[in-house]
C-alpha positions in Angstrom: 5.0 -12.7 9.5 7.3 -10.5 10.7 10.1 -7.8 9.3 12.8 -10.1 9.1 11.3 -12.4 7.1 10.6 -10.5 4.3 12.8 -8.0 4.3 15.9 -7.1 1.8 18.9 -8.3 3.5 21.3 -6.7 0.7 20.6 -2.9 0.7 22.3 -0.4 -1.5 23.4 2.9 0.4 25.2 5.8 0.4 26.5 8.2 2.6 25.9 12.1 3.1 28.6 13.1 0.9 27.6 11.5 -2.3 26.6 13.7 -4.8 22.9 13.6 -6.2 24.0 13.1 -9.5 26.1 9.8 -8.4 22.7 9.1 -6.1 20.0 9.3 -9.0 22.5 6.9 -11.4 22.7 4.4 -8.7 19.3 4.1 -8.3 18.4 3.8 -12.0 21.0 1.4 -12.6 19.6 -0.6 -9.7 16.2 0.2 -10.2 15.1 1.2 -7.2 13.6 4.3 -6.0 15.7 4.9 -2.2 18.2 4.7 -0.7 19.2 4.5 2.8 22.1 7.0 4.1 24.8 6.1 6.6 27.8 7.8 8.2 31.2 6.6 8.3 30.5 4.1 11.2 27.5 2.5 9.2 25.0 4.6 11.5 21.6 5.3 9.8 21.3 9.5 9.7 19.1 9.4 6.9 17.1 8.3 3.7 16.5 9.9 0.0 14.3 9.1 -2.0 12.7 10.1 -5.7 10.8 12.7 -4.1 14.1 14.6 -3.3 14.8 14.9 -6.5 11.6 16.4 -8.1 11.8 20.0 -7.0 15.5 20.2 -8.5 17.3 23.8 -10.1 19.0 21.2 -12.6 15.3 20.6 -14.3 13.6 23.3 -13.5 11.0 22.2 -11.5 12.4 24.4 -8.4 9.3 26.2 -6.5 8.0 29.2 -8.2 5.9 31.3 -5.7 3.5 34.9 -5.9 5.8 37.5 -4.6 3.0 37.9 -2.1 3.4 34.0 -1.2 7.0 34.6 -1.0 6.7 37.6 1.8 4.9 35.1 4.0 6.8 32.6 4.1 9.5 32.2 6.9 13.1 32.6 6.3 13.9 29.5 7.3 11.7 27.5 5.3 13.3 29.4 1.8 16.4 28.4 3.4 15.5 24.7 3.5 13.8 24.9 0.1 16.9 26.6 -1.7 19.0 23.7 0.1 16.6 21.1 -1.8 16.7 22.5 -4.8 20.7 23.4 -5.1 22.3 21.1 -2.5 25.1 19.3 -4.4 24.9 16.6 -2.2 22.8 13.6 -0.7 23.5 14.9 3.1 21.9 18.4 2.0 18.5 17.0 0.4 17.9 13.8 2.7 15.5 13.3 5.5 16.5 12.9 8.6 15.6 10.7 11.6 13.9 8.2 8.8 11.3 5.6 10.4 12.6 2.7 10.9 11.1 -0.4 12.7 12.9 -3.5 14.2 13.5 -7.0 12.8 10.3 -8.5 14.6 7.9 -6.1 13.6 4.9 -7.6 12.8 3.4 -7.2 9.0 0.3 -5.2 10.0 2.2 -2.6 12.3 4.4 -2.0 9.1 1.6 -1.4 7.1 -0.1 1.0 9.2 3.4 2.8 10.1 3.8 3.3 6.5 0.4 4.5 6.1 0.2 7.3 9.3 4.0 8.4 8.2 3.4 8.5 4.0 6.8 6.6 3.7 7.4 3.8 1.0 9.8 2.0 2.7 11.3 1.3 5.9 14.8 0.4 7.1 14.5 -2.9 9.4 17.2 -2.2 12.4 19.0 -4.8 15.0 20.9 -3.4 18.0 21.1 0.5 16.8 22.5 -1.4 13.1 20.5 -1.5 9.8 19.9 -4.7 8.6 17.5 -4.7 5.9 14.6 -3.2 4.6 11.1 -3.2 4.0 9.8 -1.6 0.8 6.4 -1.9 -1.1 7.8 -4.3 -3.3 8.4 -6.9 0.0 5.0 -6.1 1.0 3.3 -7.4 -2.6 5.6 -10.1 -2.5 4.3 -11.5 0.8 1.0 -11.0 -0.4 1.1 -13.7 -3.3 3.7 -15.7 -1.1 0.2 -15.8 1.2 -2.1 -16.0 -1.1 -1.1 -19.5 -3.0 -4.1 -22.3 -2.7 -3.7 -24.2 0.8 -5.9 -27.2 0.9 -8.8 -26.8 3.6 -10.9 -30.2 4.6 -13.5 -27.8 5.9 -14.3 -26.0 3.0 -17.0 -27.4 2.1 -20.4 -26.0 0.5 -22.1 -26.0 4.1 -18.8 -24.3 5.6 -18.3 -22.0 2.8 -21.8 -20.6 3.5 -21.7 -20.5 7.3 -17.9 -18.5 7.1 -19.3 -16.1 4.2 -22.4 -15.3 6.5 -20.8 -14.4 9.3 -18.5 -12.4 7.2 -21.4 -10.4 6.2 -23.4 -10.0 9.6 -20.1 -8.2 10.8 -20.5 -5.4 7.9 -22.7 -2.3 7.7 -22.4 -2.5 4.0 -24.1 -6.0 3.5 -27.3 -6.5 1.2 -30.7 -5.9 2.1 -32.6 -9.7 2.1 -29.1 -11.6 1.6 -29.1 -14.9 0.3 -26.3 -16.9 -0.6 -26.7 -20.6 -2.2 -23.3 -22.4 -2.6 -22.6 -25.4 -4.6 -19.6 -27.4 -5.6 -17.7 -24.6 -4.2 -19.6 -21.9 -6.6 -21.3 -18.9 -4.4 -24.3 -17.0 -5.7 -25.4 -13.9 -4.1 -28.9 -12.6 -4.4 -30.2 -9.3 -2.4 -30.5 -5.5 -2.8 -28.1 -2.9 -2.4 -28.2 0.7 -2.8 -24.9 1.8 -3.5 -23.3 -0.1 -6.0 -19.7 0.2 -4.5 -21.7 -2.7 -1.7 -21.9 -5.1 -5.1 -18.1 -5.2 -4.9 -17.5 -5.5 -1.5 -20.1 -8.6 -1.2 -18.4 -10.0 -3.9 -14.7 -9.7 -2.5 -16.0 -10.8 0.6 -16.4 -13.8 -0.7 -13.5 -14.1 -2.9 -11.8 -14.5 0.2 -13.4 -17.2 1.7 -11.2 -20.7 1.7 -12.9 -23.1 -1.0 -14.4 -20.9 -3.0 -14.2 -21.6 -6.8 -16.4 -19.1 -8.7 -18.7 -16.4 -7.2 -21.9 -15.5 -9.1 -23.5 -11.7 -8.4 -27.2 -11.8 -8.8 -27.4 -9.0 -6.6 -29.6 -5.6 -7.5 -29.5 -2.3 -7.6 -32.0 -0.1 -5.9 -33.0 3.8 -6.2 -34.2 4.2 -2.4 -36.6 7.1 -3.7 -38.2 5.7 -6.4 -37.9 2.0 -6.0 -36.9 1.4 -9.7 -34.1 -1.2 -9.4 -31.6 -2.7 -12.0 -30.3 -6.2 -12.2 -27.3 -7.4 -11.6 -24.6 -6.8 -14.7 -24.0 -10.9 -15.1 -28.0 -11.3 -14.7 -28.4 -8.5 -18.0 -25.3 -10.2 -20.1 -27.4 -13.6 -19.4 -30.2 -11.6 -20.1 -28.5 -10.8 -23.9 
């Protein structure tokens, strides 16, 4: 799956001389939370976003420094921060040079651009022209798109097993003496594990094999210094 195939054709923009005030309106009104910027032409030069707008005069919420703080700072970063905080208009509080990816950007290099970067979304360009973009919002939506129920011959018990096995023998996390019995589709786990966090991750692990209907954790929990274990939370509400 690639950019172009889940990303917002239709984008809202503005350019650098809109005011904030006109800026912040349109995106409540639209209810979304960025907005690309482009010039004149309909050349990209920028993106603002909610987080412009939270250190803002208007509110109050403009930085407050130690006088001492203040004396070390540089010049030119009060100048940028009083530009943030008082600019009257979209062109003085954007960011510039936004990252941007191309319309057959793969899903996974999105997801790890917007993960290195710390950006929520991410204008999709086509010869030097924007031409949609990818937000969070596309992202969750190709998720479910994805994750509907697809029909697999092969998932059957003695399938489900094998797949789920090899699953675990490629983790560091997986349970010590791992068992896992499937029937009719239903997965049981038995084993020990030492951090309980491991419980989940078996458990997911085989959420996300094709076939399964249920999974059932029978899987314990065991203090590595003194050997005292616990049962599984199903296994001690079965337990009553």
């Amino acid at each position: 799956m690639r950019a172009h195939q889940i990303m917002t054709r239709k984008v809202i923009t503005v350019g650098p001389d809109c005011s904030i005030a006109d800026a912040a309106n349109l995106m409540l009104r639209n209810h979304i939370s960025g907005l690309p910027v482009l010039d004149k032409v309909g050349d990209l030069i920028g993106i603002v976003s909610e987080g412009d707008f939270l250190r803002r005069s208007e509110i109050g919420t403009q930085r407050k420094r130690p006088s001492w703080l203040q004396f070390l700072t540089s010049t030119g970063r009060l100048a940028d921060e009083f530009v943030d905080e008082r600019g009257r208009k979209i062109g003085d509080v954007m960011t510039r040079d936004p990252v941007t990816v191309s319309d057959d950007t793969p899903l996974d290099e999105m997801v790890s651009l917007m993960e290195r970067k710390g950006v929520k979304r991410l204008p999709v360009m086509r010869n030097g022209k924007m031409v949609g973009i990818v937000t969070r919002a596309n992202l969750l939506q190709a998720v479910a798109s994805m994750a509907k129920e697809i029909p697999d011959p092969t998932s059957d018990d003695d399938h489900i097993r094998s797949r789920l096995l090899k699953v675990y023998d490629a983790t560091d996390w997986r349970p010590i003496g791992l068992q896992v019995a499937v029937r009719n589709g239903i997965v049981h786990l038995y084993g020990l594990i030492g951090d309980d966090r491991a419980r989940r991750a078996a458990v997911v692990a085989a959420e996300n094999i094709a076939g399964v209907k249920e999974v059932h954790d029978h899987i314990c929990l065991v203090d590595t210094w003194s050997g005292y274990y616990v049962e599984s939370p199903e296994d001690l509400k079965a337990a009553g």
